[in-house]
Every structure is written in C-alpha cells, then in structure tokens.
N, C-alpha and C positions, 0 to 999 in steps of 0.2 A: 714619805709624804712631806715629813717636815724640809728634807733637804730640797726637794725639789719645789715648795715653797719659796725657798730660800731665794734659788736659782732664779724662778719667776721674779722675787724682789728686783734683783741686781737687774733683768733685763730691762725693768723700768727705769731704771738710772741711767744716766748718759756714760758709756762706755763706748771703748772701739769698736766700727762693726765686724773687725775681725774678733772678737771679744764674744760679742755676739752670736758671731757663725758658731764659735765655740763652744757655748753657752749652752745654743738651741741642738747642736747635735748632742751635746750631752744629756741634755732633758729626753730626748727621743730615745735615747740609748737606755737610762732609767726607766721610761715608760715601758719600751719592749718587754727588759726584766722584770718591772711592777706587777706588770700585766699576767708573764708566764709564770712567777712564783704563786699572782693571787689565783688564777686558772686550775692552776695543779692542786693547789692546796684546796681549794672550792670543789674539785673532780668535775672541771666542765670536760676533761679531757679525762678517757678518749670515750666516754658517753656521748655528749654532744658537744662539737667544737660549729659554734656560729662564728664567721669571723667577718669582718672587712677590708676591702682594699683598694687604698685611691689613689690613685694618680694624683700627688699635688699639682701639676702641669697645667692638667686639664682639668681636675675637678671631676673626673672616669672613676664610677667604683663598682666593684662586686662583691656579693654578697653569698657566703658559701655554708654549707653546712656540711660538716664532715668531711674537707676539701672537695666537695662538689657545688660548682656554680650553679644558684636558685635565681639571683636577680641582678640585674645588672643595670648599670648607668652609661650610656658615652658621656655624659660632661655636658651636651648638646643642648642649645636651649633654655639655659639658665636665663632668667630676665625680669626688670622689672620697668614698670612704667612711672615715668615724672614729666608731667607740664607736657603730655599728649606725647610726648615720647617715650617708646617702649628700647629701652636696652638690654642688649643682648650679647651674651657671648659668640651666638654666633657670626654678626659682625662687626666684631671687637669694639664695639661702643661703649662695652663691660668686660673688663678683666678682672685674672685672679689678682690678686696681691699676696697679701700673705698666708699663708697655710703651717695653723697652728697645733699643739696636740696638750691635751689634758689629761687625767684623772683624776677621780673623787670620787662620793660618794652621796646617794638620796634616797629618797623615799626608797626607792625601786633597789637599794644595794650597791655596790662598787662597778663603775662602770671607766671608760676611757671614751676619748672622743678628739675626732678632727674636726677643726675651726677653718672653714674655709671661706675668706675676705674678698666679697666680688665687689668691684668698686668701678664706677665713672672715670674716664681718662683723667677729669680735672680731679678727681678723689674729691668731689666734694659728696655725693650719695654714697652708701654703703650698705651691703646687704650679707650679713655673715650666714653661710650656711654650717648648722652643726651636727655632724654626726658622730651622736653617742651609743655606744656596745655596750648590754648588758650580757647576762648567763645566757636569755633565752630571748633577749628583745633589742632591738635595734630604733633607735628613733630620731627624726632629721627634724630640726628645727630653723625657719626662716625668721632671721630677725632683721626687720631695718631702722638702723641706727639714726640716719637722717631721714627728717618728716618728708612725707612724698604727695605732690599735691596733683592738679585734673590728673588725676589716675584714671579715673573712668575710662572702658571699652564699651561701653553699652549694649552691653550683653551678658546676661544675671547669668548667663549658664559658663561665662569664662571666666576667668582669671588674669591678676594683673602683674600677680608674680610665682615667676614659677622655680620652684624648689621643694622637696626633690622631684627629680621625672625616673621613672621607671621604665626602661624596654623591656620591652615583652618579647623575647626571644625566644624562637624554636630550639635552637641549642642550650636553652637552660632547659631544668629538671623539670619543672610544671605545665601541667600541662590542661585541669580545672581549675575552676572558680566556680565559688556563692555569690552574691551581692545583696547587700540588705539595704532597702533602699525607699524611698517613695514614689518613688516613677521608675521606668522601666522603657527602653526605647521598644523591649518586645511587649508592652501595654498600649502605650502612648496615651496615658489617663491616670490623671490623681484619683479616679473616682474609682478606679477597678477593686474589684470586692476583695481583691488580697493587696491592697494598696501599700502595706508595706511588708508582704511577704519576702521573702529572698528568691530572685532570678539566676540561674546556676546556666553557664556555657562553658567552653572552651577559654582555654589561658594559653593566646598563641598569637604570632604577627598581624593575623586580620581581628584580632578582639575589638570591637567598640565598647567602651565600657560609655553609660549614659552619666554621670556625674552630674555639676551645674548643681544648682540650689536646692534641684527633688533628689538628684539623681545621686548624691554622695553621701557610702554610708561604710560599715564594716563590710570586709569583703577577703572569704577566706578561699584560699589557693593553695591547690595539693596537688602530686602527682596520681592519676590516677593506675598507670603501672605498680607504682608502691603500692595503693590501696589492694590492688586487684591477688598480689602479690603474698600478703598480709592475711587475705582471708583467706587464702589458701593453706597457710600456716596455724597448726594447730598452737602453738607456741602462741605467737601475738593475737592470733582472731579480729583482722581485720585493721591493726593500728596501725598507722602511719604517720612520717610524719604532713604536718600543714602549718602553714602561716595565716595568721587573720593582718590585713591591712587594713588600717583606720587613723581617720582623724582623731587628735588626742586631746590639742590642747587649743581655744578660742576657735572653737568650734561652728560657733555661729557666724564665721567671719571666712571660714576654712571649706573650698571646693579641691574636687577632681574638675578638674577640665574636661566642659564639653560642648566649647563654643565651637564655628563651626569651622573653623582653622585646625581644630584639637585634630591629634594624630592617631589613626589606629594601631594597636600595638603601641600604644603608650600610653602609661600613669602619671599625669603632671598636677602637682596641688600647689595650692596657693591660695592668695586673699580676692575673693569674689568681685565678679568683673563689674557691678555696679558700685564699687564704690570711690569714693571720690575726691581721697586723702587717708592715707598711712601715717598715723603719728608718730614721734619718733620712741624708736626701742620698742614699738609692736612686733609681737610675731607669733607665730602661729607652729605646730610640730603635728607630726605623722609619726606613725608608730608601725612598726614591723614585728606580728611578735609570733614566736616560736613554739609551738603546740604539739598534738598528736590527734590525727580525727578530728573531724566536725567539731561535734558537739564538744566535744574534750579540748579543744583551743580558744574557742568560744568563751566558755564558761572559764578556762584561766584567764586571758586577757582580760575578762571582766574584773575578779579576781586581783587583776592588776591594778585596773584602771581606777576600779574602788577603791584598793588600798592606797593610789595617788592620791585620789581628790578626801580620802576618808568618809566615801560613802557608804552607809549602811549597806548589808545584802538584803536580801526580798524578804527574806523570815523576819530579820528586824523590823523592816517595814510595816509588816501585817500586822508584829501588835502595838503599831505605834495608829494603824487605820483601823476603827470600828466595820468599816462598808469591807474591808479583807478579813471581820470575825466572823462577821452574822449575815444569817438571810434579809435580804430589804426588798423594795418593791419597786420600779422603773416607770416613770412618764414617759422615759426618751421616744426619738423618734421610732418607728415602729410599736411601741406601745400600745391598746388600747384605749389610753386618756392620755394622748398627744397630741395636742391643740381640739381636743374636745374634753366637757365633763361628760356627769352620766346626766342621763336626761331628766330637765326637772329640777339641777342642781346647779348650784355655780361649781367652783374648784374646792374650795373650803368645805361644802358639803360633800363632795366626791370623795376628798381622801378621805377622810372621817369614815365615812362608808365604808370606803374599803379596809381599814383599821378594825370598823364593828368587823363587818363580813369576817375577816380574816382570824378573827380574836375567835369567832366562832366557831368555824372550820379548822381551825387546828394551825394554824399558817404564822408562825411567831417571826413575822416581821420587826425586824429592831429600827430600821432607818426608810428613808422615802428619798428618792429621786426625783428633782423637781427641774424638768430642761427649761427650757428657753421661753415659755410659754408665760411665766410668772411675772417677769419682770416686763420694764417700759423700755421700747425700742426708738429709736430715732429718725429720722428721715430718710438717712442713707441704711436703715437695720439693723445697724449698730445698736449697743445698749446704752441707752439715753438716761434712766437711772437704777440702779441695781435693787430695785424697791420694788413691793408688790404692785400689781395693777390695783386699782379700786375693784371692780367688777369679778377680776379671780377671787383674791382673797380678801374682804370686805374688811372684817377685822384686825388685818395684818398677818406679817410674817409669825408671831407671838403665839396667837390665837392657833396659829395650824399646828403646832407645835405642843404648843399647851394642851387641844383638845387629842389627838395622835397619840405622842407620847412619843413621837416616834424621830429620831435622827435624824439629820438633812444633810444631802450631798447635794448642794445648787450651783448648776450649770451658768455658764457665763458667756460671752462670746465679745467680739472684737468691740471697742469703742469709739461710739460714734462720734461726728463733730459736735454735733449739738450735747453732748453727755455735760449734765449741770456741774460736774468735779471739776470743768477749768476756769482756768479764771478770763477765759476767752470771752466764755457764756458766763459769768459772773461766780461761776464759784472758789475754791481756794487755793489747786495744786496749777502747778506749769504741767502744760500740754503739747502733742506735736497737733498741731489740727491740721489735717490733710485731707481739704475739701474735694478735689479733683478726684480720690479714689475712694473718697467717702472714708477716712478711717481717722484713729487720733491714740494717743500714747502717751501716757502717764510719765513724767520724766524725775519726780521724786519721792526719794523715800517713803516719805513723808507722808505722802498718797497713800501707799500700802496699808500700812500702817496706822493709818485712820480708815481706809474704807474696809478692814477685816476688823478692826477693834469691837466694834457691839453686835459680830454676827453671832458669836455662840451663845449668846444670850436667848435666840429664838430656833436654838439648835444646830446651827450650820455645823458640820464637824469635817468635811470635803468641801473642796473648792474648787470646780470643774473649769478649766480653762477650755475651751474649745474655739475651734478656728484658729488653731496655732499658726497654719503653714498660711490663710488668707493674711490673717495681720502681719506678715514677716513676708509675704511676696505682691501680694494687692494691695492691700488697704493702708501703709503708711512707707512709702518711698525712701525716707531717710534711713528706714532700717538695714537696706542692703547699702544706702551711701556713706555710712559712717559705719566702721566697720566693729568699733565697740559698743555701739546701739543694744545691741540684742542680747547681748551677754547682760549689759545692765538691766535693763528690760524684767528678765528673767530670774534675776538675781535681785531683784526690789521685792518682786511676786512672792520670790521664794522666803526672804527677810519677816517681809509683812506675816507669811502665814506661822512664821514660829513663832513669832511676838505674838500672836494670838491663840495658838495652840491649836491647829488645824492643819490639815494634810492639803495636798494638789492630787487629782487627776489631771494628764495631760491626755490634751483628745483633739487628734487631726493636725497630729505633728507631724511635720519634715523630719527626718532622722538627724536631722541635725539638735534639733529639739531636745530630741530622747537623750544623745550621749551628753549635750549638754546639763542636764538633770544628773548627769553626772557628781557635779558639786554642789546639786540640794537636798538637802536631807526632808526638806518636807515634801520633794516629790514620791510619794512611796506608790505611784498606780500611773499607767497610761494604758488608753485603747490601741487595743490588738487588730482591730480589725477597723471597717466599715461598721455605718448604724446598723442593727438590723432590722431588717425585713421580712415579715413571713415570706418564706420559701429561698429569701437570698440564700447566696452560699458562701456569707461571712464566718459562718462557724470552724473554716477552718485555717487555724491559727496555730496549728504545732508547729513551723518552721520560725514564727514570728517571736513564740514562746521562747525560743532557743537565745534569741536576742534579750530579751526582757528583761529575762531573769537574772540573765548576767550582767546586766547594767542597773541591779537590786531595784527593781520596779517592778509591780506585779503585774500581769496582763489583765486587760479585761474587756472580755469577748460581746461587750453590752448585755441587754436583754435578751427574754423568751418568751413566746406564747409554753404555753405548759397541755395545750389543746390545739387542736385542728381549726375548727371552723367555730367562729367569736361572731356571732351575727351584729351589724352595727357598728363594725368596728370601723376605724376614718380612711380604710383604702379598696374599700369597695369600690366594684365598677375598674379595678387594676387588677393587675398578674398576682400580688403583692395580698391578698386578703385570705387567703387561706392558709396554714402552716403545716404540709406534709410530713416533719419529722422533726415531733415535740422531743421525743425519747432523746435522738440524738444532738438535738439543741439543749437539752437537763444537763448529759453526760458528759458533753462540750465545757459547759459552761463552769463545770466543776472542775472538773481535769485541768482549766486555766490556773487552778488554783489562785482567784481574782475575785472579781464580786461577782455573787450569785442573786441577780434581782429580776424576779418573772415580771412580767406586766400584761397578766390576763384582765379581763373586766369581771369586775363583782357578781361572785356568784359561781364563774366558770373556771374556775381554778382546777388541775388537776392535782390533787392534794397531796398523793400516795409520792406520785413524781417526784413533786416539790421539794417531798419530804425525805427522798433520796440523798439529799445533798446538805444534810444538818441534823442537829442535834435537835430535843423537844424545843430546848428552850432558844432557837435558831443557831447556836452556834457552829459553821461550816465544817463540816468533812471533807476533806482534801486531801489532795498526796503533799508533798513536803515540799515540793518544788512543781511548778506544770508540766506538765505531759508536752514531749518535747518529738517531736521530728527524728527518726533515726537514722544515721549519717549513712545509711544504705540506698536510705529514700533519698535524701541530697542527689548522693551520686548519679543514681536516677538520671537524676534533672540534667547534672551535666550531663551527660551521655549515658542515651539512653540503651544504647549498644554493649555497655559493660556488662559483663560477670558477674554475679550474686546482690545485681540491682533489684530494687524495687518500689514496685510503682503504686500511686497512691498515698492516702494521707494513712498513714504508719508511726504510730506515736507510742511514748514509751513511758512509763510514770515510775516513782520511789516514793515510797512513803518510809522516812525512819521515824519508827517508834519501840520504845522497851527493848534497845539493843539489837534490834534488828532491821534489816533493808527488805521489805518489800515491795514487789512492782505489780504493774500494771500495763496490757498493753492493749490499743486501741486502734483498730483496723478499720481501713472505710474507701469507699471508691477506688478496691485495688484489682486492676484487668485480670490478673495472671493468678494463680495459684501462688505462695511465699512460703517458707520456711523462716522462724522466729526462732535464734537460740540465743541461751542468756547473754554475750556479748553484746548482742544488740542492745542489752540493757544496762548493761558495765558501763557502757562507751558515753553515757546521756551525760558526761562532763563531772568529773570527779577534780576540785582543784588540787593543784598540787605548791598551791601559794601561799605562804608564810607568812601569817600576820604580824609573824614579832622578829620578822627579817626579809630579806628581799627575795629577791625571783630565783624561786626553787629550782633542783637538778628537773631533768626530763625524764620522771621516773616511768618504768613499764607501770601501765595502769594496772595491770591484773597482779602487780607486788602484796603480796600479804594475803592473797586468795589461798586457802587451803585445799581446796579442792580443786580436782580439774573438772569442765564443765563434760566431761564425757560421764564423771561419776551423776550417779542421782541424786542430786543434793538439794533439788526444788521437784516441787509440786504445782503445774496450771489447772486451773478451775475457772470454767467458762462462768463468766458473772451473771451474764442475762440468764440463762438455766437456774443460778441459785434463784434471783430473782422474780424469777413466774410462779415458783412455788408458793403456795397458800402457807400463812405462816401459821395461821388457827389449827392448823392441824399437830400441833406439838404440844407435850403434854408440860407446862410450867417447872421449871427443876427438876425437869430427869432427863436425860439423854432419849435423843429419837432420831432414829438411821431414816436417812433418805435415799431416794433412787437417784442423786447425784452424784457422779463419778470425775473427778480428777484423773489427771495421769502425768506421769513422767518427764521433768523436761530439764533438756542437757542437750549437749551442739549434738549428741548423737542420738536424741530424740527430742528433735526440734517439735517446736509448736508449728501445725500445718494448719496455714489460712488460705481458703478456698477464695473466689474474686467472692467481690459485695460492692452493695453501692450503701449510701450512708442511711438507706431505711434499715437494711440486714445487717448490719455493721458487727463485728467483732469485739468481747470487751472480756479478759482474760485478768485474772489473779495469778503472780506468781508466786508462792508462800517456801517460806526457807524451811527444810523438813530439820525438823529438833533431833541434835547428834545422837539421840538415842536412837534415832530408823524408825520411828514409829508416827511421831504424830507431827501435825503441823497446823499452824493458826489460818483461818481463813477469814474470822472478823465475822463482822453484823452484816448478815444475811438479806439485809432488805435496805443498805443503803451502795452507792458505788463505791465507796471507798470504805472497806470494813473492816481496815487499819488504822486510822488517821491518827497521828499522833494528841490528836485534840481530843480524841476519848480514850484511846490506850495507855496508861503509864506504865504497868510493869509487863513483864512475864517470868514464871520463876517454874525452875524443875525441882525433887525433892532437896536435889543438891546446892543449885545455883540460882542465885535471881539477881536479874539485869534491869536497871532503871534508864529513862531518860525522863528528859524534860520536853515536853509540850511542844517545844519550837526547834527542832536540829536544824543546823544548818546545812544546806547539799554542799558548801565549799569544805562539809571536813570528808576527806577520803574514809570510804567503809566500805567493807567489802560486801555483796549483795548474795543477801544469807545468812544464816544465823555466827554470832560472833562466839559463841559455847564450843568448850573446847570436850567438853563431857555433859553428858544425859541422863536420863530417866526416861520412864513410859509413861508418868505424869505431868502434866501442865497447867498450869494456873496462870491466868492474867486478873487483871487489875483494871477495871474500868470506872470514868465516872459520867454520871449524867444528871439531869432531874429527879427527883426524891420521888421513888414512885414509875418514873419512867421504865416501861420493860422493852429488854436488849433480847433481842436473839442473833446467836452467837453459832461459829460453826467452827467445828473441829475436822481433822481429814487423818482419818484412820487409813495408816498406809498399807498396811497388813493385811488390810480389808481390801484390798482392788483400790487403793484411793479415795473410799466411801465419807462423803460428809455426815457428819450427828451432829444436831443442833440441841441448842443446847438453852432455854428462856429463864431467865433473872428480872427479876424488879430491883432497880437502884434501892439502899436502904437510905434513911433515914440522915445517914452520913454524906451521903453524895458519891458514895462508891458503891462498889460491887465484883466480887473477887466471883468467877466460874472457869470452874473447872473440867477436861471432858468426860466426868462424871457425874457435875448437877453443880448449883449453887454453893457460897460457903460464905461461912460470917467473918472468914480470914484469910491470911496467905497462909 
C-alpha cells in the first residue's frame, strides 16, 4: 500500500507521458497482485469469488459470481444533463477519458475499485463513475465534479443522470426478483393496503421495474433454478445464492428510472428527474450485495448498511423507545376516539376515562397516542401550530399528562403556510413557504431544536412524523428540486429529537424515507402498513417486516379493535365499522414485535386478548425479532408455478431467550395444503457481519447445526389449543397433565398446514427438545409468545445453566435449538414479573406422547420466580 501510494504521488508531478504509461501499468500490475494475495489470504476463493470486469473503452462491465455471469453492463447510456442538454455516450457528446484503478480500505473492509472519467468534449463537466469490489458487495458510485445547472426533465419519476445501468439479460443467471417499494406499476396506488409490501416477478428482458420517486427501493434477485435446486438438496435446504440491489448512499436524491423513455430490461439510477442543479462533487452510490436466500441477504445487507452509517439494529432501538416496551392505547385513525370524544366529554376527559376504566379492568397502559386531532391546523391542513386546541384539551398538553400518567407519542403531519414558526407569519426560524401546493419546511437547525425542547415536559416521548411521502412529493416543490433538500430535512428532525431525548416514528414514507433513517439513531419505529380499519387487510406485514428490521427500525402494524362490534364508533353507516378478526389483529400486532396499542372505547375492551401480548405490569412479549415472510412464500410470488412454493401469508418468528432459539410460526389465507420444516425457519436471516471487521465469508447457514433436521430435535405445539384451555383448572405448584399433545417436527416430519383464511389461522410453537430427550419448554400458556426474552432469563439442567440478557440481538448467528451439549431429565427456568403476579407455565413431556403439564407460580417478593416441571422453587 505504501508503495503504491508512492507511485500515485509521482503521477501528480509533472513527468513524461511515457513515464506515466509506465507508472500506471505498474500500479495495475500491483493491484492485480494486491488484490489476489489479499482474496486468498481472506478465502474469498474458491467459496465465493464475486468479481468485475470493464472494458475501459467502453465503460462495458460484468459481473460474475463463481466465473458465472449474474449482471451485466453495455457501457450504453451513460448520461448526464447541463443547461437543458442531456449528454450522452451514446452520441459521443460524453466520452470516456480516463480510467483509473484503486485500493483501500473502509468501513465495509479492503476493497479495489475502477474510476471511470466521463467527460464533455470541451472537458469542462465531469462525472466519474466508481466501481468498487468488496468480499460480497459491489457498489457504483456517480460523482459530479462540476456544478450542473437547468438539469430539470420534468418528470419526478426520471432521472438526470444515469450511472450505473444494469441489463437484464436472459443469458445471465437470474432469473426472479422482490421489490420493496411504495408503489407498484401492478397497484398503481400509494393508498393500497400493502403500500409498501414487496412485489416479486420475473428478472428477464421484458421486466418493467416501476422505480421514479414511489417506485425505488431494495430489490433482491435470485435464480430461481438454484433455489428450486437447493430444496431438493438435503445438504443446503433450500439456500441459494441472491443479490439485494439498493440505493445506498443520498438517498433521497437517488432513483431507478421510470420515466417514460426508461427501458424494459433495464436498471438505470441516478439523481431524480425534478431537480434543478447538481452541486459540485454530489453524488450518489448503488450497492450490489451478495447473500444467500431471501431473508438471509436481506438481513445481511442490512447488517451492512448499518455498520456504514453506524446505526443501531432493532433490539437497540426498542430499549431506547418506551411505545417498543409497553402496552399503550391508540386515537389513530381507525380508532374509536378519532376525531370523536366519548359522549358528554371533551378529549381531556375522554382520556382520563379511559386511564380510570383501564386502571380498573386490568389494562396497564404505559403511553397514549394522540393523532392528528389535538393540535391546530391551517388553511391549507397543514399544522398551523403544534399546540393543543382550546376545546380538546382546555387545560393544556401538561394537564393530560399530569392527570393519565401516561406517556405521549404525538402525531404530526406536513407544515402549513400559515404555521406561526416562520418568520414569514411573524415568527422565528426561515421557512420554504410553498403556497401553490399548500405546504412549507423548516430550513434550520435551530427550529428543531427549539420546537422539541419543552415537549417532554408534558410527556412526549415519540415524535410521529407523518405524511412523509406528501411533504417530499406534493406539498413543498423544492424538495425534489434541490437535490440535498431532503437529506437536510430529515437530518435537522433527526438532530432536534436527540438534543431532546425523544425517538421518531416515520409514518407514510416513500422507501426512500426508511433507508434514509438509515443515519438516524433516533429513528427507532416506522409504519408497516396502511392506517387501520376495522375489517381492512393491513395486518398483513410479514414481507414488509423482512425489510424493517434489517434497516434497525421496528415495524408497527398501528392499531386494533380488541372486539367485533363498538356501537358508536365514527365509521358507521361504512364497510369499515365492524372488525371480524380481533384475534388475528392481537396476534399480528405482537408478532410485529413494534407497538402494541388497541384503541377500543371505554368499557369494551377485550381484556383476556389484550393481555396476551404483555406482562401485568404492560411490559410487551414478543419474539426477538418480527415475524418475517418465509423465502418460500416470496418465491411464490415470483412464480407461482415453482416447486415447494407457498402461497399466503406464511410467517416465521425467533425468540432468543436463556440460550436458546425458539420459533414461531403463523399461517393465514393459505389456498393449498403446505408442509413447514425447520429450514424455513433457519433461513428468516442469520447475519453473518462482523461488527469489528468488514464483509464476512458467505458461510453455509446451517454451519455449527449439530443436528440434522431429519433427527427429532424440536417439538410443535399448536398455540391456539394451549390457549382455549381454562387455566382455573390447575392446581397452584404442582404439576397438572393436560390433553394437549405436541408432536415431532424435522424436514421428515414436517409441520402440515391445512388452507385457512385469517379467521382460522394457524399459530404453532417450535420448542428446542433439552439434550437429555425428554423435556422441552413451552412458556406461558396464556400469552402468544411464551418465551419472550423480556420474561425468561435462565434455563438450567442439574448440570448446566445457560443465561442471556433480555435484549439478543437476531444479527448474532445461533443455531435454532438448544445450545447444551449434555442433559438431564430436569429443567428449571428463571422467570421475572410483578410481585405477586401468577405465571402458568408449560412443560412438554416427550416420553409422554408429547403431553403438556402446566405448571402455576406467583412471582415472589423478589421479582422472580424459578419452576420447575415438578412445581415451584425458592431457587435454581
């Protein structure tokens, strides 16, 4: 490195250009060898060799894995626009010039990279394109070096420079795709109830990919011969490899092409077509990265993209957000107290109400969601000032807080012209006022930073941003025309809420939104879905989760009725006023591992439900990570003509707790008959990314499995069955056999799910069986998740006892199943709860048929409580 430092020096000094010629083949020469010493020594070979290769000529590159072609470039179509002119290579209006090569090292680990210099005849614009190779990632970065001015196409959904372009070739290896996205050319609606689910087609010369402002987002591409290939294979079960393609870097500035010039069979990104000048040394990067499976590239590239920016992951996040500990309670829209009180009351005495009510019945609300209804709106609807109305809340923000008790997550939405914080309308910060589409934008610091300063005083503790994608495409114009608008924007918001000690939810983001969240740590939540609506069919968010979580942000599925029919509630006389499946709106909403806030009216709570999803004193039970999409179900989507596809919402859950992985799995509006065996639940994205060095080998996931999944090494146990059972009927600290039976499950006694729609739904425990063959933990019998690491800390046999902490993280690789390398026929766990609080607990006597014994404890006095499946104990 240091020599060829050197070499770089001397080429900046005036020497011959024969000197030169000399110079530069020597650095290439060095690079080659740099490259293959550090490859070898690393063991990218012969595991996975990713490589590239360009034509410096043409600026032509391919991309290969394992010497097989995945993606490719003609060169074609590089271009950029200055002063209403768009230049292009392809009528040499833009040529190459120079074409450089590198090495170094970043965040991401030791990489090499071509510099490729496309420039104006007159050389006065310049736009380097750079492609740099990692282990497992490739990434192209457009920089332009001189300022570029009427850039504008006027047309939000293209681009004004294009670098890199992708063909989509039939002769390369792929042949699916995902796309995670906000719009969808097979929706044609921001408002569809899976608005930002993933749309999955073919990866082939007629692909349209929809891109433009909604339409660009991560977007992962596999072969699906490999996959099909794979599960055939007792060895892999199903892995293959995949690539996720995503915007990486100034993101909010950063499209796929989807004006209507854009070409089918081709991926062109660049800086979005409304804007209106390129300053100099902007630029923008795409990332190519190198995976295995769905879920499992997913969740690395996250992994990646996090350790770039150094964002927290999703576990961090939750105990940085109170609204991701505990139970709270929902105004939002679909709620019933959403722009109505209860009758008789204003708002002030509504919540309070609800607080009594709730205090009484059992219902330990920690926090209150307050939308849109609280504060003062503007002319154009925007929010005029972020201050109680008089008539809601009489006494103030202070007072609801003060009398409650209870924490605030308050909803926000775009800003109007008339909003009193400009100094337009007479007050202090600079503003964009944007009368024509009614909206206006905060343009410093300064702002932030003063209008979050006195809010936790009357409890705010979330700061709901909503109306992302309106303020960023309708309501303030400048933001698609200057193209680091938005990035500042978002990056004030974000500043403002740490100076203050407060989290963000983002709600009715463009995906551009979300990966930008990327580089803020107080973003720790966005919405997964659409508002909900009794009876919509928002609740299903397992593909959406897959994204979430790997971009360390929790999902949250909004609100729930907890009951059917609310008489009085504000959407009578609509479709929308009844809610036919409370259960699996509860079960949903928990599985997000996100916030769980019902919004019934006072009185009609269903309590028992409620109380599925938390501890006495509200603290949530959740799996470790959400309940995620299983890459079988994806494939589905691509084609639905595949081999061991399946159809419907098929989700897959992990909870580590006390040393061990167990799952969860969630069935629901599936046509066909399915078989479930544990790879499907291996696969839900195990990183394999090194926080204290760069982009790890591309290990077999199933490495470090000790068993083969043919052996019986788990036990499923249908939940809703534990569940129906009367729990009065057990006798306090002593063991009592139920007529609930488990059984067997391994790829050759798979779990068989029959079709269901999401009344009858499916909801299975898979419990790791303890090396000794006999028993196995099945958790608290009366909530959905009756692992959760938020009540379980230990487990210990006569021999062995295994701790964790509270919070695991899903990016550390663990094998699913107990981690004990030896046993007993005894087991003890470790639980804590409310003083007083009684647990029942279930054991799975394997010996027995599978047979559950439950097993009731009162927390002591301590806060814990050790049982065993013999009875209670005062110890481990």
């Amino acid at each position: 490195e240091i020599l060829v430092g050197c070499i770089h020096s001397l080429l900046d000094h005036p020497i011959s250009l024969y000197n030169r010629k000399v110079m530069r083949n020597l650095i290439v020469l060095i690079l080659i060898f740099e490259w293959s010493v550090f490859s070898y020594a690393f063991g990218l070979f012969p595991s996975s060799s990713l490589t590239v290769n360009v034509n410096e000529d043409t600026g032509a590159f391919n991309i290969s894995l394992n010497n097989e072609v995945w993606f490719g470039s003609t060169g074609k179509g590089i271009s950029f626009q200055n002063e209403g002119i768009n230049y292009s290579i392809d009528d040499g209006s833009l040529i190459i010039g120079n074409v450089n090569s590198a090495i170094g090292r970043d965040t991401w680990g030791r990489f090499k990279e071509i510099q490729i210099y496309y420039q104006t005849i007159d050389t006065s614009k310049t736009m380097i394109g750079f492609i740099r190779s990692y282990k497992r990632a490739i990434t192209f970065e457009q920089k332009i070096i001189n300022s570029l001015n009427n850039t504008s196409i006027d047309d939000v959904n293209g681009i004004i420079t294009k670098f890199p372009i992708l063909d989509i070739d039939n002769k390369h290896i792929p042949d699916s795709s995902c796309l995670w996205t906000s719009w969808d050319s097979e929706f044609q609606s921001l408002y569809d109830t899976n608005w930002i689910s993933p749309t999955c087609r073919d990866w082939s010369e007629t692909t349209s990919l929809p891109g433009g402002i909604a339409g660009t987002g991560p977007m992962v591409i596999w072969s699906e011969s490999m996959a099909t290939t794979t599960s055939n294979n007792n060895e892999n079960d199903g892995l293959f490899p995949s690539f996720i393609l995503s915007p990486m870097e100034n993101v909010m500035a950063l499209s796929l092409d989807a004006s209507s010039t854009s070409k089918n069979g081709q991926a062109a990104y660049g800086i979005i077509g409304n804007a209106s000048f390129v300053p100099d040394y902007f630029s923008t990067k795409t990332v190519l990265f190198l995976g295995q499976g769905i879920n499992g590239v997913v969740s690395d590239w996250g992994s990646a993209m996090r350790k770039w920016y150094g964002k927290q992951d999703a576990a961090s996040a939750r105990r940085s957000d109170v609204t991701l500990q505990y139970l709270g309670y929902s105004t939002d829209n679909g709620a019933y107290y959403y722009y109505q009180s209860a009758p008789n009351m204003n708002y002030e005495e509504t919540m309070k109400a609800v607080k009594d009510n709730a205090d009484t019945v059992g219902l330990p609300f920690r926090y209150q969601l307050l939308d849109s209804w609280w504060y003062e709106h503007g002319e154009a609807d925007g929010v005029e000032r972020w201050d109680a109305v008089s008539d809601v809340f009489p006494d103030g923000m202070s007072a609801v807080y003060n009398q409650t008790k209870l924490l605030i997550q308050a909803h926000n939405r775009w800003w109007d012209p008339s909003n009193v914080y400009a100094t337009d309308n007479g007050g202090e910060f600079d503003f964009i006022i944007d009368e024509p589409n009614g909206g206006a934008l905060p343009l410093q610091q300064a702002f932030w930073d003063n209008f979050l300063s006195d809010k936790a005083g009357w409890g705010l503790r979330v700061y709901e941003q909503d109306w992302l994608y309106n303020e960023f495409l309708e309501k303030v114009s400048l933001l698609q025309q200057d193209p680091t608008l938005g990035r500042r924007w978002l990056s004030q918001m974000n500043q403002g809420a740490l100076k203050n000690g407060l989290t963000i939810q983002y709600c009715m983001p463009h995906m551009r939104h979300l990966l930008q969240s990327l580089e803020f740590q107080a973003v720790t939540q966005a919405r997964a879905s659409d508002d909900y609506k009794p009876s919509n069919q928002q609740w299903a968010i397992g593909a959406q989760n897959v994204l979430l979580d790997a971009l360390g942000i929790a999902p949250s599925k909004d609100s729930f009725w907890s009951v059917s029919d609310e008489p009085g509630n504000p959407y009578e006389g609509t479709s929308m006023s009844y809610e036919p499946y409370p259960e699996t709106q509860a079960l949903v909403t928990t599985l997000s591992a996100g916030p769980v806030a019902p919004s019934d009216a006072i009185g009609l709570a269903n309590v028992d439900l409620i109380m599925r999803s938390c501890m006495k004193d509200g603290r949530l039970l959740q799996p470790s990570a959400p309940a995620k999409l299983i890459d079988r179900a994806f494939r589905f989507r691509a084609n639905p003509d595949i081999d061991h596809g399946v159809d419907g919402e098929v989700w897959g859950a992990l909870s580590l707790a006390a040393g061990r992985t167990f799952g969860y799995v969630f069935a629901a509006n599936v046509t066909s008959s399915i078989s479930i065996v544990p790879s499907d639940l291996l696969h839900l994205g195990t990183s394999h990314f090194s926080s204290s060095g760069g982009l790890g080998e591309l290990n077999q996931m199933n490495e470090g499995r000790e068993e083969n999944d043919s052996e019986s090494s788990w036990v499923a146990v249908n939940v809703r069955d534990v569940l129906s059972m009367n729990t009065n009927q057990y006798s306090p600290s002593s063991s009592s056999s139920v007529t609930i039976y488990g059984q067997e499950f391994s790829k050759t006694s798979p779990l068989e799910i029959k079709p269901c729609d999401q009344n009858d739904f499916n909801f299975w425990a898979i419990l790791p069986i303890e090396p000794g063959g006999q028993l196995a933990y099945f958790g608290e019998i009366d909530k959905w998740i009756g692992t959760s690491s938020s009540r379980l800390l230990t487990m210990s046999s006569s021999s062995t006892s295994i701790s964790s902490t509270t919070s695991t993280s899903t990016s550390t690789s663990t094998s699913f199943g107990s981690g004990q390398e030896q046993g007993s026929d005894t087991l003890t766990v470790e639980l804590i709860g409310s003083v007083g609080e009684v647990l029942s607990v279930g054991f799975v006597d394997i010996n027995n048929g599978y047979q559950l014994n439950v097993i009731q404890c009162a927390v002591t006095e301590t806060g814990r409580i050790f049982i065993s499946e013999t009875g209670c104990k005062a110890n481990a």
